[in-house]
N, C-alpha and C positions, 0 to 999 in steps of 0.2 A: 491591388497588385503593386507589386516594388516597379521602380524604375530599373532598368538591367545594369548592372555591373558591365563594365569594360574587359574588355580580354576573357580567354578559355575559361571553361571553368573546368576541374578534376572532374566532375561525375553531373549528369543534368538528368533530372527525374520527367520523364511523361506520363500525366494521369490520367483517363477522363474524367475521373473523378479523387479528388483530395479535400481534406479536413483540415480547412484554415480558419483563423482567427474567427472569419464570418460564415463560417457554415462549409457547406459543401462546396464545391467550382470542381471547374476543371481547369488544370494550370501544367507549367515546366518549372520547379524548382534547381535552379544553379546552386551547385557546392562548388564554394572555393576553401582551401586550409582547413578542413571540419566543420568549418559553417554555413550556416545556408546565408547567399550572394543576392540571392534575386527569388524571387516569388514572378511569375509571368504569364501571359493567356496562353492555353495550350498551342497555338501555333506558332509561338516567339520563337524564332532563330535563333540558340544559344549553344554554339562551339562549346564543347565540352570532348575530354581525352576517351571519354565514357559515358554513353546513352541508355538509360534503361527506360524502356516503354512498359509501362503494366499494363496487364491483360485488361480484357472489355469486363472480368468478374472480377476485380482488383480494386480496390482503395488505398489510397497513400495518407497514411496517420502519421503522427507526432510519435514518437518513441513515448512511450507509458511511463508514468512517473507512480513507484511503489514507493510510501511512505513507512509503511508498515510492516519491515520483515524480520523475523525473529531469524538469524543465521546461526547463531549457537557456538560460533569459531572464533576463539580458541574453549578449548574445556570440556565444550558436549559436542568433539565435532562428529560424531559417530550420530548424531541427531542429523546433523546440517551441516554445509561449511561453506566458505566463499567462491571454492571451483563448482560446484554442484548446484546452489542456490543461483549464482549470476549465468551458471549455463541454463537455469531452467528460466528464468527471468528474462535470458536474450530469447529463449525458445518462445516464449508467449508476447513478446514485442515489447517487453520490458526493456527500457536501457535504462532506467535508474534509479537506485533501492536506497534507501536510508532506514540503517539496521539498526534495532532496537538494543537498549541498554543489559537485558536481563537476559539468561540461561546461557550466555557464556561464562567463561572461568577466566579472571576477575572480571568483573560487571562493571560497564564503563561509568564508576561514581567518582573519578578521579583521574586529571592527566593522566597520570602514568599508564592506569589501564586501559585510558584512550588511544595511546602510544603503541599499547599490546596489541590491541585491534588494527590499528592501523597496520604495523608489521606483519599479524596474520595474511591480513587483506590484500597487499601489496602488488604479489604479484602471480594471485589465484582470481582475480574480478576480470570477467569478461563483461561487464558491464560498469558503471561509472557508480560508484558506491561512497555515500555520505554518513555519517552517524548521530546518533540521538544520545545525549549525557541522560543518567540516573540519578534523581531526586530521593533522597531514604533518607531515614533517619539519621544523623549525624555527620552529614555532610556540606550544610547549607555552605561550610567554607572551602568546600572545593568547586561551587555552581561559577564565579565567576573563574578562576584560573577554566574552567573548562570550557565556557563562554569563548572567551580571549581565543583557544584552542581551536574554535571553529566548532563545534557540536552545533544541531540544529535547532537545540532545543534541548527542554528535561521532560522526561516521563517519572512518571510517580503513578502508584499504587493505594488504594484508600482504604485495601484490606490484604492478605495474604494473599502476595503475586507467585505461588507456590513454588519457589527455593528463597531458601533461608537467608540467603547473600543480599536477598533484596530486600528487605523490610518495609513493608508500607511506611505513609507518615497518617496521624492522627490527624482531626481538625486544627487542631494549634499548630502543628507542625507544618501543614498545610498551608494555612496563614503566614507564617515566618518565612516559607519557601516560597511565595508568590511576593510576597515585599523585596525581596530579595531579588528577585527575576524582573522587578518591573524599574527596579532602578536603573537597568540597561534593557530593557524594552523586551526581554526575553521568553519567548514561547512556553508555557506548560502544557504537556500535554497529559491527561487523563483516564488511567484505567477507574470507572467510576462505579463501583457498587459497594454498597452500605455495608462494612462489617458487622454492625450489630445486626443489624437486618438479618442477614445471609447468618448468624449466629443462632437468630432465632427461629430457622424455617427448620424443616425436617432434613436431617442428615441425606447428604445421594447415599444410596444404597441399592446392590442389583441389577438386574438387565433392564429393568422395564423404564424407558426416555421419558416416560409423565412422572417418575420421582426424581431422578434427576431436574428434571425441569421444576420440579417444586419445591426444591432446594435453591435454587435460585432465580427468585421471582423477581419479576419487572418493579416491582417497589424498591430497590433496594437499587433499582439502577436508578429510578425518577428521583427518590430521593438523596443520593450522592448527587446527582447532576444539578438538582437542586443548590447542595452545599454550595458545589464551585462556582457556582451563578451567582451568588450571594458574596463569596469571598472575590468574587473579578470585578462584580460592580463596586462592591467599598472598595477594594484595594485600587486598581485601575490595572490589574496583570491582563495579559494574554492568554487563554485560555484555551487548547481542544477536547473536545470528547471525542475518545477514541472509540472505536467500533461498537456505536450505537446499534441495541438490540431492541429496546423499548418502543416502542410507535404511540406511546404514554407521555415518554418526555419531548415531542414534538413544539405542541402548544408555549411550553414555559419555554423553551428554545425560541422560537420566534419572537415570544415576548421578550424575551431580555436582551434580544439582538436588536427589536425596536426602538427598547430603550437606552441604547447605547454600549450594552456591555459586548467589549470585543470577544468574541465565542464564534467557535467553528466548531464543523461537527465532521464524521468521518463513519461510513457503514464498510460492509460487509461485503462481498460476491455470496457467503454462505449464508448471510442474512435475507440476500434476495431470492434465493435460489431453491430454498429448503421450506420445509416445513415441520413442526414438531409431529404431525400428525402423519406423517411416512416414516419416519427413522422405525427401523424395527427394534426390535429386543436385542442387546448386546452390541448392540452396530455402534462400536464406541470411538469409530473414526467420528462419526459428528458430533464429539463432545467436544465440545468450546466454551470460555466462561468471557461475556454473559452468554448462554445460549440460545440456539434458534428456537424461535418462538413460532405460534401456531401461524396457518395461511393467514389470517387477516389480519392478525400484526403484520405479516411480511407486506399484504396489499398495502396496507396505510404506510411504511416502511418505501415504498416504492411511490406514493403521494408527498411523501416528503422530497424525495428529491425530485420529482417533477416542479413543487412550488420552490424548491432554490433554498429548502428550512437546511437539507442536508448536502454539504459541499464537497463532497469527495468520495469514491469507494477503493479502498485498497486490500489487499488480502489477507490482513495478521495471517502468514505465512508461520505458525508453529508446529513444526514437525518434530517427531520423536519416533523413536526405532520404532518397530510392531512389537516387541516385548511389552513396552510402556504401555501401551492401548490395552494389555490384556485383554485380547482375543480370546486367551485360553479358560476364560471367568465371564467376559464377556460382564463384567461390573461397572458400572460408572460412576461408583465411586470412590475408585480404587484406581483407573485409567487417567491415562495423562489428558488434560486438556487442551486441545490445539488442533487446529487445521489444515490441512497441507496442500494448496493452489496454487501456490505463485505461478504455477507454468502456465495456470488455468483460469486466473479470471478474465481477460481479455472475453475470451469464447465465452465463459459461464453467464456475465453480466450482459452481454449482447444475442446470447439463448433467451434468455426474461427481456430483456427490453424490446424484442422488437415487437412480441407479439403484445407488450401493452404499447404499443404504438411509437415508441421511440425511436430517433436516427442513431445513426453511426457517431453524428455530432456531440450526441448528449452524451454516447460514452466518451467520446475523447473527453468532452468538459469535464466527468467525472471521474475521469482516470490518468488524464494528462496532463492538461491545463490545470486543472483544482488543487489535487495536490501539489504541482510546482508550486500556485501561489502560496499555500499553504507553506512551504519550509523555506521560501524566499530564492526558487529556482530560477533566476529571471533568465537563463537563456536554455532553459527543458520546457518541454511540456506543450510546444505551438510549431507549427511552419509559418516562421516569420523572418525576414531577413536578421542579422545576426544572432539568432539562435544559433544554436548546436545543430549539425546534420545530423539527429537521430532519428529513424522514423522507423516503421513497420508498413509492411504490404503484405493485408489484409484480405481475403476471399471470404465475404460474408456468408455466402449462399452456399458455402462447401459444408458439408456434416461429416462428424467422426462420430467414435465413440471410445470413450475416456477409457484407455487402457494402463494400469499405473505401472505397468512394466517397461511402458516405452518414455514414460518421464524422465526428466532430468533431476528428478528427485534424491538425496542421497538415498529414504528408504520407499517401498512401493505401496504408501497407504493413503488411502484420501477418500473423501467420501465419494468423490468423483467416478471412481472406477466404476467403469458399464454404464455410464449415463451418456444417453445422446446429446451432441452439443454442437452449434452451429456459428460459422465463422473460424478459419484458421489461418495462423499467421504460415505466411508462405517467405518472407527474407524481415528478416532485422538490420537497420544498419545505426552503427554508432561513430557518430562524427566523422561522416563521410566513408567508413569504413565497414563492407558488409560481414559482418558476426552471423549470420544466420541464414542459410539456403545452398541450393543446389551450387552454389559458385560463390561462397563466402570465404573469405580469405581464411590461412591456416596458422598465421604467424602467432599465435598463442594469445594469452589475456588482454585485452585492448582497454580495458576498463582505467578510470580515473579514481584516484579516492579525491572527494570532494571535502570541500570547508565552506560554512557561511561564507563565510567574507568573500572566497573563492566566486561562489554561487551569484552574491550578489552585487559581482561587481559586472 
């Protein structure tokens, strides 16, 4: 526990129960100016202008750190946009997203587009929104000006990131854009599966998920992961895998984190949550690439991050109208590929975790704390004195059931719909300011756009 802060504070939290640094307690969080002042034992005497007591079925979390959201705004905003996406994001105890490079219109592979985004964003983010530079082909000379810019990182593609604006890079190209990244210390982050591979399996075609799914087999993700294990140890870059589906590439992940190669890894909520063996025929909301694979990948999937191999779960939040899904063919392969939970993995991931024995703790670690450390969030992701006052109160023991009418989705598809799910977020607040609940302020977008440097100062 901190030592208390001097004088009022704006708003003072009572828990029996909160999600600090060391696990569970019970504490009084003091806000002063957006940040948290004091951390203290639940019966510290702390003057504040405003006391919230949460209930006896209440937990006080760390506002959720999404690494991983595909918004789509400016260009596809009829998919997503940044009032839709950061309202569904405060709705599930998100307060902070860093939006992916690709399926807006231009793709942020260049200042200027960066610029774009920013101005979309501005002044539609009801939550604090950072961004992710694009690594393609024939750019490696715009990674530092974007760098400089504040992006959080590059993402790159190691085969068809399906639109055309994006262009994977090949293995050389790969090579030349990690040299390039490592001479200011800069993040790669990796969609990894094998183009030749996935070139050489059988075409998706049709309603039925086991040809989809064998169109894109677990080889093709081990051996890309492979590549960039290989190109981060010679080179000396930074490296993540993005939303590991394989429970194959585990082992060579541990081993090359043993050996020093810096590598993070990052899953799924639909990874843990799913299995190929339930998806019916046509049900082409759970198409995602890579995709979900059978129950006992998903089990070994779920031992990885118990042993600490896997650091994070975020939602690759890829939404697209119900047109694109082709409902009407019910074909997968022909259907857009992508996911749509942002509002959802809070509850989704804490459904599966607890009944294989996991706290509340472990998700914060993997959904708050991890990913901050991951994009260099140092004041998201903890209730810790000078952090950010963002948190979420949390009703573990409460059940719903997943209706996509009532999201804050721009469109109402997900695989979620009709599925029992436990745990809901009951207030969000973002920097001392409540965005979310029965008595959340009305003053419009609250949200920050964030920058490295910003972040980590």
């Amino acid at each position: 526990m901190s030592e208390p802060a001097t004088g009022a504070f704006d708003v003072v939290f009572r828990a029996r129960r909160l999600i600090g640094p060391n696990g569970e307690t019970a504490g009084s969080v003091g806000v002063r100016d957006g940040r948290i002042a004091a951390v203290q034992p639940l019966g510290a005497q702390l003057a504040a202008a405003r006391t919230i007591e949460l209930a006896a079925d209440e937990v006080l979390l760390p506002g959720l750190v999404d690494t991983h959201v595909h918004v789509n705004d400016p260009g596809r905003t009829e998919w997503e946009g940044f009032d839709t996406a950061t309202r569904a994001a405060a709705a599930g105890g998100v307060t902070t997203i860093l939006d992916m490079p690709l399926n807006s219109l231009p793709p942020t592979i260049d200042t200027g587009a960066l610029e774009v985004k920013r101005k979309t964003a501005r002044d539609k983010a009801h939550v604090d929104v950072g961004f992710w530079g694009g690594a393609v082909q024939g750019n490696r000379t715009e990674l530092r000006g974007l760098h400089e810019a504040g992006v959080f990182g590059f993402k790159c593609f190691l085969l068809h990131s399906g639109v055309d604006e994006f262009p994977p890079l090949n293995p050389a190209e790969l090579a030349e854009a990690l040299r390039e990244l490592a001479r200011y210390d800069a993040l790669m982050i990796v969609h990894a599966e094998d183009s030749d591979t996935i070139e050489q399996a059988p075409a998706a075609h049709g309603e039925t998920y086991g040809d989809f799914l064998n169109s894109r087999p677990r080889g093709a993700e081990n051996l890309a992961i492979a590549q960039v294990i290989e190109l981060a140890r010679r080179i000396g870059a930074r490296v993540h895998i993005l939303h590991l589906s394989s429970s194959e590439a585990l082992p060579m992940i541990a081993s090359a984190r043993a050996d020093g190669v810096r590598l993070t890894v990052e899953t799924c909520p639909h990874y843990l949550s799913f299995s190929a063996e339930e998806i019916p025929d046509g049900a082409t909301q759970f198409k995602c690439c890579p995709p979900i694979r059978e129950a006992r990948n998903r089990e070994l999937l779920w031992r990885g991050l118990a042993d600490g191999i896997i650091d994070c779960v975020v939602s690759d939040h890829s939404p697209c109208t119900p047109e694109l899904k082709r409902f009407d063919i019910g074909d997968f392969g022909v259907a857009w590929g992508g996911v749509s939970s942002l509002q959802l993995g809070l509850s989704a991931v804490w459904t599966q975790a607890r009944v294989r024995g996991h706290g509340i703790a472990d998700v914060v670690r993997w959904m708050a704390s991890g990913p901050a450390e991951l994009a260099g969030l140092r004041r998201k992701g903890a209730i810790e004195v000078g952090h950010d006052a963002d948190f979420c109160v949390f009703a573990p023991d409460e059940a719903f059931v997943v209706d996509v009418g009532k999201l804050h989705h721009r469109n109402p598809v997900s695989p979620y719909h009709g599925r029992p799910l436990s745990g809901l977020v009951r207030q969000t607040w973002l920097r001392g300011t409540q965005i979310v609940g029965s008595d959340a302020e009305t003053t419009g977008p609250q949200g920050k756009l964030l920058s490295r440097q910003l972040a980590a100062s």
